[in-house]
N, CA and C atoms as an extended XYZ file, in Angstrom:
441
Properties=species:S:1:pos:R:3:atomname:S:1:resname:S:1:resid:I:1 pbc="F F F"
N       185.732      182.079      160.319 N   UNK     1
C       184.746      181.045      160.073 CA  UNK     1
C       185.393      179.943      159.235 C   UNK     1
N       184.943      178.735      159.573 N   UNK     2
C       185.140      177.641      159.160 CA  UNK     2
C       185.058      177.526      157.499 C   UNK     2
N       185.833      176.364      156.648 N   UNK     3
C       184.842      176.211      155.603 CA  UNK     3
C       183.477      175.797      155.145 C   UNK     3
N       183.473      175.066      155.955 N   UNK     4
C       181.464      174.817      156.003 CA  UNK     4
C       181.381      175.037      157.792 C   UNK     4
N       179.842      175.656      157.251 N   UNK     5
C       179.008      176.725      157.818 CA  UNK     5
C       178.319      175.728      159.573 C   UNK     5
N       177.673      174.276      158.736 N   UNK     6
C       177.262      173.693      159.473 CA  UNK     6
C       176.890      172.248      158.938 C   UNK     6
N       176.918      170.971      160.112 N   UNK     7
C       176.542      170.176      159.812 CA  UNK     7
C       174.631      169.868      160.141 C   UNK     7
N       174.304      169.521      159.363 N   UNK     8
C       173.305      169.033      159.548 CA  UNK     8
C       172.566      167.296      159.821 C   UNK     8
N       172.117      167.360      160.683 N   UNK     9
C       171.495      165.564      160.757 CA  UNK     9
C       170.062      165.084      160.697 C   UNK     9
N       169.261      164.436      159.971 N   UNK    10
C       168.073      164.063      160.313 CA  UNK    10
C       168.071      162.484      160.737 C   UNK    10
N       167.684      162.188      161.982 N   UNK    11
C       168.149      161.343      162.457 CA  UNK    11
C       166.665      160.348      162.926 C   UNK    11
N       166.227      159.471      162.086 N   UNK    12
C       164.995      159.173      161.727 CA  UNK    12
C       165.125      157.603      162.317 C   UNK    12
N       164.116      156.911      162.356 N   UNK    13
C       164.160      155.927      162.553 CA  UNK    13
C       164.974      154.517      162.770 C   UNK    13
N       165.104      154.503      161.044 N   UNK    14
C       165.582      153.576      160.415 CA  UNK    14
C       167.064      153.952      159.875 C   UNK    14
N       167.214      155.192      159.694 N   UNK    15
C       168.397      155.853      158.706 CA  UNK    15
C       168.093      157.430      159.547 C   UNK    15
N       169.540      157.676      158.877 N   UNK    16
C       170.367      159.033      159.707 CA  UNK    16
C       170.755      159.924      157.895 C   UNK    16
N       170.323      160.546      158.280 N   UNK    17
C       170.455      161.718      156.781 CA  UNK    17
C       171.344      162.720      157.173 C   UNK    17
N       172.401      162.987      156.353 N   UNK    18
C       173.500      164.456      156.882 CA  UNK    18
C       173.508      164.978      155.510 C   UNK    18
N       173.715      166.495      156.094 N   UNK    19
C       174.400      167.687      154.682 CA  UNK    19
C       175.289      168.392      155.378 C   UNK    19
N       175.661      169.051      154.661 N   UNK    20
C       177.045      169.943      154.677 CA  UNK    20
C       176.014      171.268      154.085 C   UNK    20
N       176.349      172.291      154.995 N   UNK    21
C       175.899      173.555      154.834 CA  UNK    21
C       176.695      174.430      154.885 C   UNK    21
N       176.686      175.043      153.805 N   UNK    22
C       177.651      175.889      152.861 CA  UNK    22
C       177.501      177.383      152.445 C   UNK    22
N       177.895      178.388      153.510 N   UNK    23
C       177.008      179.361      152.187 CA  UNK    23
C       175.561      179.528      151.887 C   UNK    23
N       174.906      178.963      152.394 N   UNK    24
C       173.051      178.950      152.678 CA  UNK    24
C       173.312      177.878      151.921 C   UNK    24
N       174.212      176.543      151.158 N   UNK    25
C       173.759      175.908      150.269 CA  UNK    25
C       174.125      174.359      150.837 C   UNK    25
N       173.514      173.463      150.557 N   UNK    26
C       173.534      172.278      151.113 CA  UNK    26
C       174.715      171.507      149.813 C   UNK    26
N       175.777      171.694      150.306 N   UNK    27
C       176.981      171.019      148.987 CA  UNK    27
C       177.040      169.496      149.055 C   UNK    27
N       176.935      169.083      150.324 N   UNK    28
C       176.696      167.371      150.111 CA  UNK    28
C       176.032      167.149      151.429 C   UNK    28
N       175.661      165.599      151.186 N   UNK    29
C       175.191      164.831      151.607 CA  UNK    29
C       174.749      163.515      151.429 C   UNK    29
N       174.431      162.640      152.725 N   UNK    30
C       174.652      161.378      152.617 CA  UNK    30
C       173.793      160.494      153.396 C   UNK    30
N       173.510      158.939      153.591 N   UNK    31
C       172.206      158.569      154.249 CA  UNK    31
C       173.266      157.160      155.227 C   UNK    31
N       172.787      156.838      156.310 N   UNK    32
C       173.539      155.634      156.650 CA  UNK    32
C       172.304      154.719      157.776 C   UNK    32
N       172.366      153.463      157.357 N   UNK    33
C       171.093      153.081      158.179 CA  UNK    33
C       171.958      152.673      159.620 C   UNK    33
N       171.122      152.687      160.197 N   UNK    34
C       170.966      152.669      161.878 CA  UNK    34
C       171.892      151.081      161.826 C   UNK    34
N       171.372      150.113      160.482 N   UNK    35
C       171.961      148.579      160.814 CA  UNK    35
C       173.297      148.670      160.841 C   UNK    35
N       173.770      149.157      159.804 N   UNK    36
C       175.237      149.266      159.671 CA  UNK    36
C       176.468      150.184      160.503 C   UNK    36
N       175.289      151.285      161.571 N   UNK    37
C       176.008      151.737      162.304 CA  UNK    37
C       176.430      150.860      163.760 C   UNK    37
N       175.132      149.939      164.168 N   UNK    38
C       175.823      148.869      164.975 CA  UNK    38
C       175.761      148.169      164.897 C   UNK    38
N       176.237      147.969      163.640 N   UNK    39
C       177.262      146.376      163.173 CA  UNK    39
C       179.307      147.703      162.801 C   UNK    39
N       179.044      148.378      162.876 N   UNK    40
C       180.697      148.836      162.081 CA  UNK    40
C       180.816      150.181      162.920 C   UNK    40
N       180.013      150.619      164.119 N   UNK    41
C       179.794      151.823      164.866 CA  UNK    41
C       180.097      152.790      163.611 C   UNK    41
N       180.524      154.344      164.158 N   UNK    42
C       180.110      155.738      163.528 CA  UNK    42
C       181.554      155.767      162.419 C   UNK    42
N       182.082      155.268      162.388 N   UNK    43
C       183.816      155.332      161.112 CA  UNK    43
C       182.822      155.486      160.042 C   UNK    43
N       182.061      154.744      159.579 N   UNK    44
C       181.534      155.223      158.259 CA  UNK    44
C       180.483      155.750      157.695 C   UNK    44
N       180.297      156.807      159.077 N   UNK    45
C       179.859      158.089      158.961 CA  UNK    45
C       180.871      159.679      159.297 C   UNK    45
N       181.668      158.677      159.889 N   UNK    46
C       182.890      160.284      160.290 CA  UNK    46
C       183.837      160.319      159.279 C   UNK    46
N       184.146      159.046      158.279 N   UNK    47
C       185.000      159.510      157.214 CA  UNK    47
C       184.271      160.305      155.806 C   UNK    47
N       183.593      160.660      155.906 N   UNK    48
C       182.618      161.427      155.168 CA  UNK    48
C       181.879      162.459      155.655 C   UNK    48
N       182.261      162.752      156.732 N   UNK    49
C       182.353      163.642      156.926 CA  UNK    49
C       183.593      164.897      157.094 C   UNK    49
N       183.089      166.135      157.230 N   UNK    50
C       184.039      167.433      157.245 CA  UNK    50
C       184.656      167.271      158.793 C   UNK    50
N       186.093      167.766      159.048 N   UNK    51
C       186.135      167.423      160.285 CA  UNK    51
C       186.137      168.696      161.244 C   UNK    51
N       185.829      169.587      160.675 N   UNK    52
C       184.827      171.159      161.759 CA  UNK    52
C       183.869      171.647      160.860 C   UNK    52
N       183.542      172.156      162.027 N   UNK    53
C       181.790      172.920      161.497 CA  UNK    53
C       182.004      173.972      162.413 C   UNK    53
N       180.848      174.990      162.158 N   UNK    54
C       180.636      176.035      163.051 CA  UNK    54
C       179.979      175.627      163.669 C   UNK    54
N       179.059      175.263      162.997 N   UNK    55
C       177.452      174.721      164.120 CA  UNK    55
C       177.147      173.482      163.690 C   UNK    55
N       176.481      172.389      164.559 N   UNK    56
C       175.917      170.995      164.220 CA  UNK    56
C       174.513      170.925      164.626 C   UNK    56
N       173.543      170.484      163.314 N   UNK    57
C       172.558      170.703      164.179 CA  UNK    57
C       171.462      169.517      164.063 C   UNK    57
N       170.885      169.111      164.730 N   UNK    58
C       169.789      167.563      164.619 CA  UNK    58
C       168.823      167.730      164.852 C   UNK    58
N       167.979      167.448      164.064 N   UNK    59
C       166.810      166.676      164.522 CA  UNK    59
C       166.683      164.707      164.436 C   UNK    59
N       165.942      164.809      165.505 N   UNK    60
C       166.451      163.366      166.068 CA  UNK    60
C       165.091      162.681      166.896 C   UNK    60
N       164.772      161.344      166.313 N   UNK    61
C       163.475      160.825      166.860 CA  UNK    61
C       163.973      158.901      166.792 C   UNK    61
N       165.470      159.042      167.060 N   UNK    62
C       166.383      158.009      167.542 CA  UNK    62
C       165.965      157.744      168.614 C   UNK    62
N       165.887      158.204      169.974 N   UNK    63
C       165.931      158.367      171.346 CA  UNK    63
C       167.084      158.686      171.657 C   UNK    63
N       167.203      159.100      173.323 N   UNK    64
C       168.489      159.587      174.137 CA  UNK    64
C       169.513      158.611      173.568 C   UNK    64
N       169.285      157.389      173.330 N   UNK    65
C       170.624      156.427      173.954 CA  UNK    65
C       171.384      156.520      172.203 C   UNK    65
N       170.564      156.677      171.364 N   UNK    66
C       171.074      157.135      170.084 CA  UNK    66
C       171.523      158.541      169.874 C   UNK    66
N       171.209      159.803      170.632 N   UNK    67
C       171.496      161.324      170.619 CA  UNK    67
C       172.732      161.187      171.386 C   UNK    67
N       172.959      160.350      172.444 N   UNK    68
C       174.482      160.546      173.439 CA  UNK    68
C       175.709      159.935      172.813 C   UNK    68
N       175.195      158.786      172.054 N   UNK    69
C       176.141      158.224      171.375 CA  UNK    69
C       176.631      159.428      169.788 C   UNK    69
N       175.400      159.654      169.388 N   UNK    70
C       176.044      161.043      168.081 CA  UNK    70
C       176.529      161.836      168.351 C   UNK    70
N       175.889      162.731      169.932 N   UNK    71
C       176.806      163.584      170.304 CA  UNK    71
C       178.365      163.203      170.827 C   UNK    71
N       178.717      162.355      171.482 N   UNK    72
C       179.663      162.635      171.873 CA  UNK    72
C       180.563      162.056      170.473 C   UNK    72
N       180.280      161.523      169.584 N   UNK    73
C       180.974      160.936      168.622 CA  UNK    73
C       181.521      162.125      167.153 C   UNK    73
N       180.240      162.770      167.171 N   UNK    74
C       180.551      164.140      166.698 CA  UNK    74
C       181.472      165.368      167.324 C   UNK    74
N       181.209      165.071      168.863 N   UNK    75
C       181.616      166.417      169.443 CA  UNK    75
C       183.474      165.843      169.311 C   UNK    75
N       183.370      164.877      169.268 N   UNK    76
C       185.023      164.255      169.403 CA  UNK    76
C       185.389      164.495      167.835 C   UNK    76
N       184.699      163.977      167.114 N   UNK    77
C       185.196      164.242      165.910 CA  UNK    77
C       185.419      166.177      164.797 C   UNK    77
N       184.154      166.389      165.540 N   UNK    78
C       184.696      168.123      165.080 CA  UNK    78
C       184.882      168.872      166.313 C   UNK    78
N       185.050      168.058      167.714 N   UNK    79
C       185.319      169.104      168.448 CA  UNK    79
C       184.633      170.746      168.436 C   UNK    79
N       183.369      169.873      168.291 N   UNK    80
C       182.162      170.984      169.295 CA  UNK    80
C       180.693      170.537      169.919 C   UNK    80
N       180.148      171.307      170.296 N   UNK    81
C       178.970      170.558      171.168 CA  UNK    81
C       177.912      170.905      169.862 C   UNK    81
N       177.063      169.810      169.874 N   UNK    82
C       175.710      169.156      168.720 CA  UNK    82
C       174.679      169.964      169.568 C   UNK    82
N       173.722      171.030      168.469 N   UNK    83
C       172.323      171.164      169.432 CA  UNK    83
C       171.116      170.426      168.293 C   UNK    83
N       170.211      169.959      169.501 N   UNK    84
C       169.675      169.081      169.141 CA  UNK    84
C       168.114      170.278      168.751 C   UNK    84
N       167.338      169.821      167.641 N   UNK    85
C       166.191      170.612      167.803 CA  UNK    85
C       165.018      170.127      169.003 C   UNK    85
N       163.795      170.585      169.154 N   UNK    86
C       163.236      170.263      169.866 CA  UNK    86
C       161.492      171.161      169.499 C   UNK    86
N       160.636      169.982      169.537 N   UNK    87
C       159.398      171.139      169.805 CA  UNK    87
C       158.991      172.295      170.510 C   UNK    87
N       158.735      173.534      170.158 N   UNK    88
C       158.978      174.659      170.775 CA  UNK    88
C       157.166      175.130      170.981 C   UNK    88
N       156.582      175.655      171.656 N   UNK    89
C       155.085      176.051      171.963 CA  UNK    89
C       155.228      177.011      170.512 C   UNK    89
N       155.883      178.031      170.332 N   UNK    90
C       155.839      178.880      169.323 CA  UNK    90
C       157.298      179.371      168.965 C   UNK    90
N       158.162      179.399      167.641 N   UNK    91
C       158.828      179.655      167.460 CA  UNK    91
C       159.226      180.244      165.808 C   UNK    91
N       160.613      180.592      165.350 N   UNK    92
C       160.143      180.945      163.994 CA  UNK    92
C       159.241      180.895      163.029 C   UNK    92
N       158.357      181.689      163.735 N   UNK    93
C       157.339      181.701      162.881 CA  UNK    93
C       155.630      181.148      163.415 C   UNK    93
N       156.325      179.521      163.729 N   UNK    94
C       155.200      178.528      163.977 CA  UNK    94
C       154.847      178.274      164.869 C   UNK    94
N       153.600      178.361      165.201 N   UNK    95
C       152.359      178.076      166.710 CA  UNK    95
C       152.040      177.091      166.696 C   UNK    95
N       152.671      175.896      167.706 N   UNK    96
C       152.406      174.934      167.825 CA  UNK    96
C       151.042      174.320      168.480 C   UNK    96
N       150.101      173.594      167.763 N   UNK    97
C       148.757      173.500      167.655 CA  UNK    97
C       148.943      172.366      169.331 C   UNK    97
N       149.887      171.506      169.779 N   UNK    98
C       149.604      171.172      171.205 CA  UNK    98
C       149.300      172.016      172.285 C   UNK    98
N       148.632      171.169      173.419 N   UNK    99
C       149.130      171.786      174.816 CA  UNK    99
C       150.434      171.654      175.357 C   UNK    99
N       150.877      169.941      175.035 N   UNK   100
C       151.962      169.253      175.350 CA  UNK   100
C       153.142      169.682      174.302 C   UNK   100
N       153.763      170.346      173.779 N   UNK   101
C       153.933      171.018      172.473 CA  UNK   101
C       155.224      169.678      172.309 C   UNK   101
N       155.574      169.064      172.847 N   UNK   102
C       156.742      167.962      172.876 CA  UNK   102
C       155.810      166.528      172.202 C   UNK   102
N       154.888      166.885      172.175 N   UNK   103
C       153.877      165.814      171.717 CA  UNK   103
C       154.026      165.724      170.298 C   UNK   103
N       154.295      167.205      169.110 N   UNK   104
C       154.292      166.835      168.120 CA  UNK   104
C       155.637      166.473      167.912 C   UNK   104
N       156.190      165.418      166.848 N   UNK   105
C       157.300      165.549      167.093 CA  UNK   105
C       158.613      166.164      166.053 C   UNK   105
N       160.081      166.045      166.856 N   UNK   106
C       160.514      167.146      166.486 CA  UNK   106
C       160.575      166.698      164.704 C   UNK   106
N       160.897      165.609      164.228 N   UNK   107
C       160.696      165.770      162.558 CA  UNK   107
C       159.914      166.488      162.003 C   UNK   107
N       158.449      166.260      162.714 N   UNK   108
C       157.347      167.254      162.124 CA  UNK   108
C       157.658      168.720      162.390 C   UNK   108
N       158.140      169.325      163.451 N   UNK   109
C       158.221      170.538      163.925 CA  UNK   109
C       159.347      171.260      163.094 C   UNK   109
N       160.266      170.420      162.780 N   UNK   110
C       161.192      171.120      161.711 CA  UNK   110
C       160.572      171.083      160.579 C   UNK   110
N       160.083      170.468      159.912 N   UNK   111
C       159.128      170.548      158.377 CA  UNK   111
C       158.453      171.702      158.461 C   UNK   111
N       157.824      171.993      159.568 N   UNK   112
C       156.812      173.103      159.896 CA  UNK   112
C       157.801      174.299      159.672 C   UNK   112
N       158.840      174.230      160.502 N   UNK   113
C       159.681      175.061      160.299 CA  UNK   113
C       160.361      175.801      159.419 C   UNK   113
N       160.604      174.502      158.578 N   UNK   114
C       161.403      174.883      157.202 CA  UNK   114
C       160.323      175.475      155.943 C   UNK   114
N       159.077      174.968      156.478 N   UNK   115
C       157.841      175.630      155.162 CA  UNK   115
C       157.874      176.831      155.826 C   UNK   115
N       157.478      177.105      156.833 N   UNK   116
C       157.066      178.732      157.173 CA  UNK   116
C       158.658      179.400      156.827 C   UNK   116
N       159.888      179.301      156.800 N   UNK   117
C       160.641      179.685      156.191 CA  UNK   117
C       160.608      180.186      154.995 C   UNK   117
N       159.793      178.999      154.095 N   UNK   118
C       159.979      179.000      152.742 CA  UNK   118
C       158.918      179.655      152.072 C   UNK   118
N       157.988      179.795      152.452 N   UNK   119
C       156.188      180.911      152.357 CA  UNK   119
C       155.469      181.314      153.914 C   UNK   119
N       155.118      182.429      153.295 N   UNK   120
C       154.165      182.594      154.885 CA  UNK   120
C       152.413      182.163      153.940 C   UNK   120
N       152.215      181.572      153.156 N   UNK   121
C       151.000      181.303      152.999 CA  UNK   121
C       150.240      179.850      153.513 C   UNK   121
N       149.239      179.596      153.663 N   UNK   122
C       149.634      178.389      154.727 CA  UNK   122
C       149.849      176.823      153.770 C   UNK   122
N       149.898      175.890      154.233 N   UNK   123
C       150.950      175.053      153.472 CA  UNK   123
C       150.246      173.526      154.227 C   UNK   123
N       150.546      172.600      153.421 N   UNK   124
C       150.153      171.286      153.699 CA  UNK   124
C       151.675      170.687      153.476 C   UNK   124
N       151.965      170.361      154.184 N   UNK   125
C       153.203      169.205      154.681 CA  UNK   125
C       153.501      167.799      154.393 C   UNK   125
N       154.108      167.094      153.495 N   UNK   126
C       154.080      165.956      153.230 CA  UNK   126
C       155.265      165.036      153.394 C   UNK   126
N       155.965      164.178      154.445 N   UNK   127
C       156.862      164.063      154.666 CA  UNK   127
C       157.064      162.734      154.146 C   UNK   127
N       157.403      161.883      153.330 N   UNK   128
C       157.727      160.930      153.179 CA  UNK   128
C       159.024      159.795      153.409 C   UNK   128
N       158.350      159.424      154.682 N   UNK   129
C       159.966      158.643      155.664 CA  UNK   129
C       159.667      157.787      155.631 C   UNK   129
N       159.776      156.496      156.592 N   UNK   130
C       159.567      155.544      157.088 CA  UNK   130
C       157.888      155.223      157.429 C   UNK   130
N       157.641      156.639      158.285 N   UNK   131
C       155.820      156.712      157.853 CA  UNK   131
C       155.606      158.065      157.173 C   UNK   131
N       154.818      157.680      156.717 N   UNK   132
C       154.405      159.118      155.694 CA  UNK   132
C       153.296      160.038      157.136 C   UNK   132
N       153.990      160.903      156.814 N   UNK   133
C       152.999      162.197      157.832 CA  UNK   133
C       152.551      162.924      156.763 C   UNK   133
N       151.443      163.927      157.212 N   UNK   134
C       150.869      165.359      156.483 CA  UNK   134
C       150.291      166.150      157.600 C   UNK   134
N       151.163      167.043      157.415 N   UNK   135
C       150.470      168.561      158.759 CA  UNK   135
C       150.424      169.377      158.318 C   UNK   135
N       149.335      170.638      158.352 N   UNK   136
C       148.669      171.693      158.001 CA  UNK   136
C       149.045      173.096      159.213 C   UNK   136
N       149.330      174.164      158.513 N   UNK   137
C       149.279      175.142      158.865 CA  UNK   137
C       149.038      176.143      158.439 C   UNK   137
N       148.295      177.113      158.812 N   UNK   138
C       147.821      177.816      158.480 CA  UNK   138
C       148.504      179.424      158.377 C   UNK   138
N       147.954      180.624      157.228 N   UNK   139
C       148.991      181.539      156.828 CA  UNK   139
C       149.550      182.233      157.770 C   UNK   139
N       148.732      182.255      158.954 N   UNK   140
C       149.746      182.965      160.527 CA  UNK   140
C       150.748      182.452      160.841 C   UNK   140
N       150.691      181.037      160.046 N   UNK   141
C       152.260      180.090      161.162 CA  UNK   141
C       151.408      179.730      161.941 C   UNK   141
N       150.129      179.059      162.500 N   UNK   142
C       149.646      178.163      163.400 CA  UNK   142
C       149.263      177.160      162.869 C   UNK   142
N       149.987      175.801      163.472 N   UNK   143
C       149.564      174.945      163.036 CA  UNK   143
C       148.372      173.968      163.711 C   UNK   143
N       147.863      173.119      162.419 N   UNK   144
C       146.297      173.032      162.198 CA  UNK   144
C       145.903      171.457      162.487 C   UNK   144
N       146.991      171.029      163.177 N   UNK   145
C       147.085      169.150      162.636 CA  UNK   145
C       147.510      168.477      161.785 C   UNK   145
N       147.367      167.485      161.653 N   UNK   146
C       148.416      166.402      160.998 CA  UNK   146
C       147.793      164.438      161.172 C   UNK   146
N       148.002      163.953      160.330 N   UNK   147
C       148.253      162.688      160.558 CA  UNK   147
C       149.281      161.983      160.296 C   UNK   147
């Protein structure tokens, strides 16, 4: 195994958030807005970065034409393939309250994720990004809505 474990990306709107996962421990990390990546493309995000990982992993509400460009820019730079998260109907843990379960999206679905990780009691969600969300789930891991 590598020295770090995995990269991580939250890949948001406006700005792209990375850590370095270590050991269960997040040792660094860093933020780069979307402007400065096309005005100076990905160099000053790959020199700050580690140059292998075991695993790379995203959540991403960029669109495709922003996920093809990270992946292949990552996969060149640590030489491996990026999995991307995705809304799941039910998964660790959490019961996704859609029919369309791709409807909620994946930022929210990892928050969901990472609380039912962190308690199984149920939990109110407060994400403060670009728009502020709040989603509810309840102590089974089903979730309850959101605005």
């Amino acid at each position: 195994m590598s020295e770090f474990r995995a990269l991580l990306f939250d890949v948001g709107n406006t700005r792209l958030k990375w850590g370095v996962l270590r050991k269960d421990r997040i040792v660094r990390t860093g933020v780069i807005d979307h402007d400065k990546l096309k005005q100076q493309g990905f160099s000053p995000l790959t020199t700050r970065l580690p140059a292998s990982a075991d695993y790379v992993l995203v959540s991403n509400v960029a669109g495709t034409v922003f996920a093809t460009r990270l992946a292949s820019v990552i996969g060149i730079h640590c030489g491996i393939d990026i999995h991307f998260a995705r809304s799941e109907k039910a998964a660790y843990g959490v019961i996704n309250g859609y029919r369309q379960q791709r409807r909620l999206g994946v930022d929210r679905w990892v928050c969901l994720v990472g609380a039912r990780a962190e308690t199984r009691s149920a939990v109110c969600v407060v994400d403060a990004g670009t728009a502020v969300t709040i989603d509810a789930m309840d102590k089974t891991g089903q979730y309850l809505g959101g605005q």
